[in-house]
VEXDRENDO-345546 format. One record per residue (C-alpha): x, y, z. Coordinates in steps of 0.05 Angstrom, whole numbers, plus 5000, padded with zeros to 4 digits. Example, Ala and Ser with C-alpha at 12.3 -4.5 7.8 and 13.67 -1.06 7.14 Angstrom:
REM residues 2
524649105156527349795143
This chain:
REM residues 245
274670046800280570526809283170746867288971286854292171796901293572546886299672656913302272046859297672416801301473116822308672826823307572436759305173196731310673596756314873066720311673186662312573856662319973876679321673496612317073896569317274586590314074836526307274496528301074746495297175276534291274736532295874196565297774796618290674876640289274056642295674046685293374646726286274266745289773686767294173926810287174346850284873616863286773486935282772826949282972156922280971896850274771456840272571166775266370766775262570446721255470316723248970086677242070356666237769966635229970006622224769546599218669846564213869646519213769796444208770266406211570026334213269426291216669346219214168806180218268546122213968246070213268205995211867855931215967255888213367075824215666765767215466775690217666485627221567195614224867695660218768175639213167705653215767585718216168285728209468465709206367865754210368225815207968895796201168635795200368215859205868805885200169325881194868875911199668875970200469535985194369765975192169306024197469556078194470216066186570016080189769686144192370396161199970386146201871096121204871176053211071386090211470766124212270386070218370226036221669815988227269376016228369005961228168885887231068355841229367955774233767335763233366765717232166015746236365475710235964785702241964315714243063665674249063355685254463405626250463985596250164695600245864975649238565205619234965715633227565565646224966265671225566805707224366985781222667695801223167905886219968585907220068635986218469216035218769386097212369636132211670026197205869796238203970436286198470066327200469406341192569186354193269156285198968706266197268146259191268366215196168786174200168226161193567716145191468346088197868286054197067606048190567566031191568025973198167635941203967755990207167095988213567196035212767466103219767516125218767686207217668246245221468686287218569196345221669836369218970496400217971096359221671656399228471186422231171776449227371856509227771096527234971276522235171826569231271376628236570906616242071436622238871736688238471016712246370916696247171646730243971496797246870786797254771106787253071546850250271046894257770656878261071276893257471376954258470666983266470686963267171316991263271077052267470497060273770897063271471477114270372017057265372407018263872396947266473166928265873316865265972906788272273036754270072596688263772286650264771826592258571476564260270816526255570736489247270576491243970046455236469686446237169036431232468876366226468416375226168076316221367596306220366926251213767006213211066526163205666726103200166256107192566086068187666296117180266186114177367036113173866946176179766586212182366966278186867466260195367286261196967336338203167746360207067816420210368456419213268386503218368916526224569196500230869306548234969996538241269946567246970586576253370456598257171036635263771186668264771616719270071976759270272236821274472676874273272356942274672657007
């Protein structure tokens, strides 16, 4: 918290003017506003924050495979690749929720010691990220990629699909919580909160939920993969000044 007088703002201006008479017009008008203030200088910082629960999760999930050449390997991927998502669509995951993340082909040696390394075969990686609309279905999303050759379920991340307006709660939160400072300060020193000279916002942020998942054999009548999605927290920072009087 700051606590700073006008009359010290004003001189340190006037100052400031008398060794650079021949200041931008801009710097004129800045000068010009300060010297109007006639009360006393608060700044107050303050957090909003929100929990909520999500509406979406990304899965990260794929296919490794290996073959005695870089294009068997390939072709096994592509193959068990397509069984995948095609299966992420049946479970309802929109084509344009589905997206490659990742995508490699590199060969696997074999160390003996005072030789050469040896290539025995190759390894081929195709991973992608899926977005997961209705989390009721989850966990039987990520049982249908498995079940039809995804081998590496990577975890699992949840999130909302319009950030923004968990943002602006948590921004209106931050607002109301910088005036009831204000208020109190003011309160405290016999004055009123008058007007706000400044407001800075430093910066919002949602945490990520990310969460370990583990590909497993299941028997096809087994209970479906249970998640947890919780809440999220939002969280706004903002600093505020204001003219007290």
């Amino acid at each position: 918290m700051q606590l700073i007088k006008s009359a010290a703002a004003a001189s340190l201006l006037t100052a400031m003017a008398a060794a650079a008479p021949a200041m931008a017009q801009e710097a004129g008008h800045e000068r010009h506003a300060m010297h109007m203030i006639e009360g006393t200088l608060l700044s107050v910082s303050a957090e909003g924050m929100v929990e909520s629960a999500p509406d979406m999760a990304t899965l990260s999930m794929g296919v490794v495979s290996e073959g005695a050449t870089a294009a068997e390997a390939m072709a096994e991927n592509a193959r068990r690749m397509n069984g995948l998502t095609q299966a992420l669509r049946r479970a309802g995951v929109a084509e344009r929720d589905i997206q490659t993340s990742n995508l490699s082909v590199n060969p696997q040696y074999v160390y003996v010691e005072n030789q050469a390394p040896r290539i025995s075969g190759y390894q081929a990686n195709n991973q992608v990220s899926a977005r997961v609309r209705n989390l009721a279905n989850v966990g039987r999303t990520v049982d249908a990629a498995v079940a039809a050759g995804g081998n590496t379920v990577n975890g699992i991340s949840f999130g909302h699909a319009d950030p923004d307006a968990q943002m602006d709660a948590a921004r209106r939160a931050a607002a109301r919580e910088a005036r009831e400072r204000a208020d109190l300060y003011a309160q405290a020193f016999g004055l009123r909160v008058h007007r706000i000279i400044a407001i800075n916002e430093g910066g919002g942020y949602t945490p990520p939920m990310p969460m370990p998942m583990f590909a497993r054999a299941e028997a096809a009548d087994a209970a479906a993969t249970p998640v947890a999605p919780g809440e999220i927290q939002t969280r706004v920072n903002v600093s505020v000044t204001y003219e007290l009087r």
